[in-house]
C-alpha positions as CSV (number, residue, x, y, z in Angstrom):
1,X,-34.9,13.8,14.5
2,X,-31.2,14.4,14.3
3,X,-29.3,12.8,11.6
4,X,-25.9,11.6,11.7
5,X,-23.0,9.9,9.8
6,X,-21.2,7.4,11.4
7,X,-17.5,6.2,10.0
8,X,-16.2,2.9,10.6
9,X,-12.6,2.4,9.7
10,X,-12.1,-1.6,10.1
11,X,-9.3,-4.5,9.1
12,X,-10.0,-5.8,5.9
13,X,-10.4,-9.2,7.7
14,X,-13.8,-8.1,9.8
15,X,-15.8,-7.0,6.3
16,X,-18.0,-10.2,6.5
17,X,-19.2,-9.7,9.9
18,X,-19.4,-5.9,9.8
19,X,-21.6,-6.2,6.8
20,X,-23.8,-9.1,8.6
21,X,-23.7,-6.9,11.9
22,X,-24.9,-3.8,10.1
23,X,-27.3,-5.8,7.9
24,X,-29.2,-7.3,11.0
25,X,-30.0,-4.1,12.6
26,X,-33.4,-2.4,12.4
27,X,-33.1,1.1,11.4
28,X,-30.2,1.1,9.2
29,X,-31.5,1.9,5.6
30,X,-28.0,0.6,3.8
31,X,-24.4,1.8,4.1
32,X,-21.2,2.6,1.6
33,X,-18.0,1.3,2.1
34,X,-14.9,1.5,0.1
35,X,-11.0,0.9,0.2
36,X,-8.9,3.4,2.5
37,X,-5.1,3.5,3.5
38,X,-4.4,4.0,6.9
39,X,-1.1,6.0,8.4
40,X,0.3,6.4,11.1
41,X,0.9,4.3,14.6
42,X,4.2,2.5,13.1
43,X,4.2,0.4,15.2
44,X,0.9,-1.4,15.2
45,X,2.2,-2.5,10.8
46,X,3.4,-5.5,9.7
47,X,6.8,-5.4,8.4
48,X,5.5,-5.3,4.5
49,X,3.3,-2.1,5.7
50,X,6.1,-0.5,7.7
51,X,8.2,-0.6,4.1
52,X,5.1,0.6,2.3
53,X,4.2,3.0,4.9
54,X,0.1,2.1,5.2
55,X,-1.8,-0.5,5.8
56,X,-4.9,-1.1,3.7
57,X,-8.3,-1.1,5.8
58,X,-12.1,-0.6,4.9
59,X,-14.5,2.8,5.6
60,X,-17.7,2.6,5.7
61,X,-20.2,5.4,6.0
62,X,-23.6,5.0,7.5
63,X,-26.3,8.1,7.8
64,X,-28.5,7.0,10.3
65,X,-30.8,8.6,13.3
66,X,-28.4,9.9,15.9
67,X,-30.4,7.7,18.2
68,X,-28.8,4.9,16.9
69,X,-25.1,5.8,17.0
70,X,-24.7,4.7,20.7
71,X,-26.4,0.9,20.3
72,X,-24.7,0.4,17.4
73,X,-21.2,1.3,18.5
74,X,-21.6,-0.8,22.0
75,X,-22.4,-3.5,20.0
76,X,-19.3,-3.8,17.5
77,X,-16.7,-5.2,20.0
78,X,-19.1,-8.4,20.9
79,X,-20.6,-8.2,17.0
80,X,-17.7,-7.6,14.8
81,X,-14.4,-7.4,16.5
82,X,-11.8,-4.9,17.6
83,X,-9.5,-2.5,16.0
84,X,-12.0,-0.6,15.0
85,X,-12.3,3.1,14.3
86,X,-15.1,4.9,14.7
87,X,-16.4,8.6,14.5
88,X,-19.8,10.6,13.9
89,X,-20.2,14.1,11.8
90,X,-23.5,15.8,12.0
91,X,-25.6,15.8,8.9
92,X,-27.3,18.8,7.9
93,X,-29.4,17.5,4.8
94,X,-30.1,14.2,3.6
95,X,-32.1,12.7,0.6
96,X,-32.5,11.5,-2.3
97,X,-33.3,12.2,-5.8
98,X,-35.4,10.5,-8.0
């Protein structure tokens, strides 16, 4: 079985439903997610974030079965939203200790 990471970079206003979506799927064992600040495309900020240069969004990181990826991804724009950024990185080793 291939392993994967998938990243989600989301508006802060989707968390709720991102968190339900991912929490009602089978095969997800849990996810992390944290605080990020996005640059770049100027013109997609409000005018605060085009002063401050970034706009505040949420990653969250989810190793799952590469399987997965593709269900998962087809069903964020009916699930969650849209603006949503998304990319997968192979994972070579994955566990846990203790």
């Amino acid at each position: 079985m291939n392993t994967t990471m998938l990243v989600l970079n989301i508006p802060v206003e989707l968390e709720e439903d991102l968190v339900d979506y991912l929490l009602s799927l089978e095969g997800i064992g849990g996810f992390t997610s944290f605080r990020v600040q996005g640059h770049g495309e100027h013109s997609a900020l409000s005018i605060a974030e085009q002063v401050t240069g970034r706009r505040t969004r949420l990653r969250y990181e989810i190793v799952l079965p590469e399987s997965l990826v593709s269900g998962l991804v087809q069903g964020l724009a009916a699930g969650v939203g849209s603006d949503i950024i998304y990319w997968q990185q192979p994972v070579t080793n994955f566990g846990r200790i203790g």
